[in-house]
Each structure stands twice: as C-alpha cells, then as structure tokens.
N, C-alpha and C positions, 0 to 999 in steps of 0.2 A: 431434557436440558439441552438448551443450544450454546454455543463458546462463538464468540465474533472477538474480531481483532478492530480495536479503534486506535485511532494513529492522531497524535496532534501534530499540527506544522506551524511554523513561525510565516503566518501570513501568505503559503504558498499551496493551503489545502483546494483551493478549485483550480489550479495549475497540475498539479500529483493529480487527481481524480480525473480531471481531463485523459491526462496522458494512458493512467489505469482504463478510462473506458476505450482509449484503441488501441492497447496492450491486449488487455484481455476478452475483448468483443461483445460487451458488456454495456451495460446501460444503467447511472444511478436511479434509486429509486425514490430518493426526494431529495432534498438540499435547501436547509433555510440557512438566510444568514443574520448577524446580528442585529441589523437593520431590520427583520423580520419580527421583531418581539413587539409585544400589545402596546400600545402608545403610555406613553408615561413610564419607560423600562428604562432607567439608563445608559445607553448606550454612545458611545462616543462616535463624533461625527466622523473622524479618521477609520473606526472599526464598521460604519455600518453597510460595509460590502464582504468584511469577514465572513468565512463560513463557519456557524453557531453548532451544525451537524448537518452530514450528508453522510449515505449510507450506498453501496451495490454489491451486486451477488457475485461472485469471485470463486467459483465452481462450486462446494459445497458449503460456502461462509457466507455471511453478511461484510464485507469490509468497510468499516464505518469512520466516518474520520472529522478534524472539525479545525480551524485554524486557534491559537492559543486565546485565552478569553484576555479582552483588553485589561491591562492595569495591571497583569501577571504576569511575570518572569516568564518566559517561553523555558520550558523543560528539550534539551535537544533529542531529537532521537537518537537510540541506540541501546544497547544490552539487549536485544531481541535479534531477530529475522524471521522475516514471513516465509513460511517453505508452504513450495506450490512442487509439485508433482502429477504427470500424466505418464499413460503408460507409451502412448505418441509419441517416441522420441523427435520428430522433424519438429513437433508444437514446443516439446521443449527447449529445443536450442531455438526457436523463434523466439520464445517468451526469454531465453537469456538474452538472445541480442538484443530485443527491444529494451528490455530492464538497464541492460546495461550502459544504453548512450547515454554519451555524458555522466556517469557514475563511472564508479572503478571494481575492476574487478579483481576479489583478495580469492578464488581459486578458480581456475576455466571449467569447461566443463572435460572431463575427465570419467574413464572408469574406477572406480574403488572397490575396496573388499565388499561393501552393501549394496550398491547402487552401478545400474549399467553405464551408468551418466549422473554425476551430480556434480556442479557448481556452485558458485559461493559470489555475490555482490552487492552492491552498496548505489541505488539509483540515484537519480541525478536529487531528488528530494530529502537525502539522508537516510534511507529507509533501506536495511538490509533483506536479502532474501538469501533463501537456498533453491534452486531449481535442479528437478531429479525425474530422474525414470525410477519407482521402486523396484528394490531388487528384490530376491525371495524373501517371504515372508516366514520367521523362527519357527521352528515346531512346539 
C-alpha cells in the first residue's frame, strides 16, 4: 500500500509545484490541465489552464496536487501539515528557509524533547509543514 499527499489550491497549483520542484530538487512527473480533457468535456474557458492533476516525488511520496475544479467552492487549506524530515540537518534548515519565504512561521526551528531540530510553518501557498531532524527512535 502507498499513502500520497494531494493538496488542492485556489488557482495557484502550477505556481506551489513550481516553487516545490526548486525546493525540493525534484522534478514533476506529469501535469494535465483542464484544458487537457477529450473534446466535448466541459470545461470553462476561464479554467482551461487550470491544473486538473500534477503529481512529483518528494523523498519517499508522490506529492500530488491539482488547482480547485471550476464551478466549486475552493476548500481552503489547512487542518493538516506536511512533515518532511532528513537526518541532514544543513538540508533541513535549507528546506525551512526556502518553505518559509513569504509564508509565516508559527515555531523556528528549535531543539525539542523528540527532535534535534524541528520547526513549524505555513508557505507562501497556504500549505503547512513540519521540518525535522528525527530524534531517537521509542523502544
């Protein structure tokens, strides 16, 4: 069984996946937009540069994402965060400061009782993470 993380945005998902492929040094592995469905699909002429679904590999994940489907309330993000963790700490505080421009950050990165290094933010796209060193592992 695999577990991927899909992310909708209010019109700003090939903007976020941009920024995610020179975040993370990564490369998506397809990307249709709505404009992309079989002829005779309904698609609104305002939506057909929407992204319908784009999807890249994000160390051990598929990150998958797609912008809101036209004629539908856009759902905002939030109740979640993405936790990314390496044992590299220099990779991590990179991948915080990059996460972080222009987003805000609700904890720095810090040591904690778990984690040699974990932080807490919100990118510039809505989109919360955690970034960590893991600490030992429970017995």
């Amino acid at each position: 069984m695999n577990t991927n993380l899909h992310l909708v945005f209010p019109g700003t998902c090939n903007e976020a996946f941009a920024f995610y492929e020179k975040t993370f040094g990564t490369k998506r592995l397809l990307t249709m937009k709505f404009g992309d469905a079989p002829p005779g699909t309904p698609v609104p002429e305002d939506a057909k540069d929407l992204i319908m679904h784009t999807a890249m590999p994000v160390g051990n994940m598929t990150l998958m994402g797609c912008d809101g489907p036209p004629g539908r309330p856009g759902t905002p993000l939030g109740g979640f965060q993405v936790c990314v963790d390496s044992t590299d700490e220099a990779e991590v505080k990179r991948l915080f400061t990059e996460l972080s421009k222009d987003g805000s950050v609700q904890m720095p990165l810090m040591p904690t009782f778990w984690s040699p290094l974990f932080g807490m933010l919100t990118d510039r796209f809505g989109v919360g993470w955690m970034v960590s060193v893991p600490g030992p592992q429970p017995s």
